[in-house]
C-alpha positions, -999 to 999 in steps of 0.1 A, spaced: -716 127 -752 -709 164 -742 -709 159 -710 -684 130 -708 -662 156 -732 -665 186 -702 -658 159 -678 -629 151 -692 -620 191 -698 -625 191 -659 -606 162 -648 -573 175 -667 -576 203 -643 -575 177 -615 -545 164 -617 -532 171 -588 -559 154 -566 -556 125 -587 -521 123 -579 -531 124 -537 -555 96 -543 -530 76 -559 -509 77 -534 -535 77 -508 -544 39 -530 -510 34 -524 -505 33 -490 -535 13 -484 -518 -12 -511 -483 -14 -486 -509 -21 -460 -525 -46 -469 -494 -64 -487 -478 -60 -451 -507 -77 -436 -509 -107 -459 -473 -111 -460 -473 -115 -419 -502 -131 -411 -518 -151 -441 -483 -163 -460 -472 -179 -425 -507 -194 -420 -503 -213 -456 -467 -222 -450 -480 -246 -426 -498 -265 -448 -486 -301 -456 -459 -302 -480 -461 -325 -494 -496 -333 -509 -514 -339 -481 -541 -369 -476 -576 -364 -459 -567 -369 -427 -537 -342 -429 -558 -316 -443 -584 -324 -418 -558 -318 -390 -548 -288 -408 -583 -272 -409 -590 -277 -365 -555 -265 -361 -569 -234 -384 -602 -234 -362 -585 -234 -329 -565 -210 -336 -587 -181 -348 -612 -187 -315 -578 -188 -289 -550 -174 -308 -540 -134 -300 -524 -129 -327 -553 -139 -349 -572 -114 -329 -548 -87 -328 -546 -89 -368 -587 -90 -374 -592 -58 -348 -561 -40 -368 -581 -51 -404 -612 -39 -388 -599 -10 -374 -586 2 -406 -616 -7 -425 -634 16 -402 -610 41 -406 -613 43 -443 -653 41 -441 -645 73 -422 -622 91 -447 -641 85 -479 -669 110 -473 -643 136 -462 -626 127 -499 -657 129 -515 -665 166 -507 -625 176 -513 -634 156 -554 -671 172 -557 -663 209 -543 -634 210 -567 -655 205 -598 -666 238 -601 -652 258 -628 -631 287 -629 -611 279 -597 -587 307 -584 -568 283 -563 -552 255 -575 -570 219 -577 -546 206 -546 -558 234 -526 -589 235 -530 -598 197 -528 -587 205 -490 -609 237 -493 -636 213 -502 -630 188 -473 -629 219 -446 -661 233 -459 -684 205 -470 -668 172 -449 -695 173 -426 -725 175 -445 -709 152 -468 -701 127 -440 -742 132 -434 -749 119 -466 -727 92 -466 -742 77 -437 -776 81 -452 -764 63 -485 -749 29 -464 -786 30 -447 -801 34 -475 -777 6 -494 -776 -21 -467 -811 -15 -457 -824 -46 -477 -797 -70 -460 -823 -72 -432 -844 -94 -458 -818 -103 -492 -790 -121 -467 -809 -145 -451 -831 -154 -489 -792 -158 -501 -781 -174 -482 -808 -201 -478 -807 -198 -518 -767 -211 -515 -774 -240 -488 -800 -249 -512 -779 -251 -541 -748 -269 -522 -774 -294 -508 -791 -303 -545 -757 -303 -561 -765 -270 -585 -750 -239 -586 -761 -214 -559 -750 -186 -580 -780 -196 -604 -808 -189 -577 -791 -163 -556 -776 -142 -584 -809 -128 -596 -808 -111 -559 -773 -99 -556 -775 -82 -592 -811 -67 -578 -792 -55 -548 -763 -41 -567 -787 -22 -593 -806 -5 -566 -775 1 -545 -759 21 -578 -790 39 -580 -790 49 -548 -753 62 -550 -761 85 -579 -796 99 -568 -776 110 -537 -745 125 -559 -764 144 -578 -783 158 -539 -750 167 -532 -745 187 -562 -775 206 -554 -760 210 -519 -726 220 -524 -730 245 -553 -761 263 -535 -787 247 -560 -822 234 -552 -822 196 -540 -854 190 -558 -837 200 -585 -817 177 -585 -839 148 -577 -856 159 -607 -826 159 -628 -812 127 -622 -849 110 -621 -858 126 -652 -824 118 -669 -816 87 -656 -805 70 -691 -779 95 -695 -768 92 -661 -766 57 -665 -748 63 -700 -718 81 -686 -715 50 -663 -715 21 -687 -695 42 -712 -666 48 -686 -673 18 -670 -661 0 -698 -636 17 -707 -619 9 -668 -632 -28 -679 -610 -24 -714 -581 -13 -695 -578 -40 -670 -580 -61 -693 -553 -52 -710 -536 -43 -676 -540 -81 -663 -529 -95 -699 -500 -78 -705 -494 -84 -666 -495 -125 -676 -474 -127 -704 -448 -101 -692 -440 -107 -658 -412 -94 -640 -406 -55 -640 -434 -47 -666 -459 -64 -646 -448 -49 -617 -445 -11 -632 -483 -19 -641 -495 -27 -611 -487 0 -596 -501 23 -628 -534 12 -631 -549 23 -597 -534 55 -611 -552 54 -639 -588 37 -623 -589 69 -600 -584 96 -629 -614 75 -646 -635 75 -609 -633 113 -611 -634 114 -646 -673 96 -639 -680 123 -608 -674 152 -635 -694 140 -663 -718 135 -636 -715 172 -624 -716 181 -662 -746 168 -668 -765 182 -638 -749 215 -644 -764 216 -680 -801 205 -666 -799 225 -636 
């Protein structure tokens, strides 16, 4: 598709943005392996060793109880987890506009530069739409969560699967959310680069099997790649597995933008 081609034209330009990203992954990775490595991997080095019987791993599960209502520490960890779940909630929309303003062609200033160009100018606005886009997204909880869940209690109750009744619903939700994300991407096309909105509700409504082309076709290839990431990763452990780990967030961000420019591509065409 051409405009998967000029995406990829674009994202070569990008380079240096991908580069922040991955290092911006990469500092979320240290945090979160320092985090599991003092909190969780103490937690399981209590557990009886060796195999434990009923009444061991019965004691074992109040002790966990007890100690996530009255423990500090357990408190202090879920408010620092929160926290900086919160704070990356935050920073994402600001990223967003740094990624989208950076598309445009022809760029005087280099990629680096003006991805912070992008998140001085359009952060707000971006931010705006953002918030509009979790609304929008987590507005059917109010009635999916509780059919899902009753769905699961069901299915644990009977003995079947609760996937089978609740995973009609959960696909459902994650359909509409994608749809959702990409009607408001291409908005924000039409906003950054001066264009007409309605415009670009038109575009992506009109052309929405090419929009959802560029995402299955990129999609899959992220899909073919960690596969072959996680296989090679099994059979070759040791420095290989650990020199891939730490490639292939590289690589899933150069595809994420990659799918943002294809995106743009195709509304620049149709605009």
């Amino acid at each position: 598709m051409n405009s998967i081609r000029k995406g990829w034209e674009s994202t070569r330009h990008q380079i240096p943005v991908v580069i922040i990203l991955f290092l911006y992954q990469l500092l979320w990775g240290v945090f979160l392996y320092r985090l599991v490595q003092s909190a969780v991997i103490p937690l399981l080095q209590r557990y009886p060793d060796p195999a434990p019987s009923q009444l061991s791993k019965m004691l074992f599960l109040v002790e966990g109880q007890i100690e996530l209502k009255n423990s500090p520490d357990v408190h202090t960890y879920l408010w620092l987890l929160g926290g900086m779940f919160a704070l990356r909630l935050f920073l994402t929309p600001f990223i967003d506009a740094g990624i989208l303003y950076g598309l445009q062609p022809n760029q005087k200033d280099g990629a680096g530069l003006v991805f912070f160009q992008g998140i001085r100018y359009f952060g707000k606005p971006v931010f705006l739409f953002y918030i509009l886009e979790l609304i929008l997204i987590l507005f059917p909880a109010y009635w999916l969560v509780p059919k899902i869940l009753e769905l699961i209690i069901n299915g644990m109750q009977t003995g079947t699967d609760p996937l089978i009744y609740a995973g009609f619903y959960i696909v459902a939700w994650i359909i509409y959310g994608y749809f959702v994300h990409q009607l408001l991407l291409y908005i924000k096309f039409g906003y950054i680069y001066r264009s007409s909105i309605s415009l670009s509700f038109y575009i992506v409504c009109r052309h929405i099997l090419k929009v959802i082309g560029i995402s299955l076709f990129l999609g899959f290839i992220t899909l073919i790649l960690f596969g072959i990431f996680t296989s090679i990763s099994w059979i070759w452990t040791g420095m290989v597995a650990l020199i891939l780990q730490q490639t292939y967030p590289f690589l899933r961000t150069l595809l994420s933008i990659w799918h943002t420019a294809s995106q743009y591509q195709l509304w620049n065409e149709e605009k």
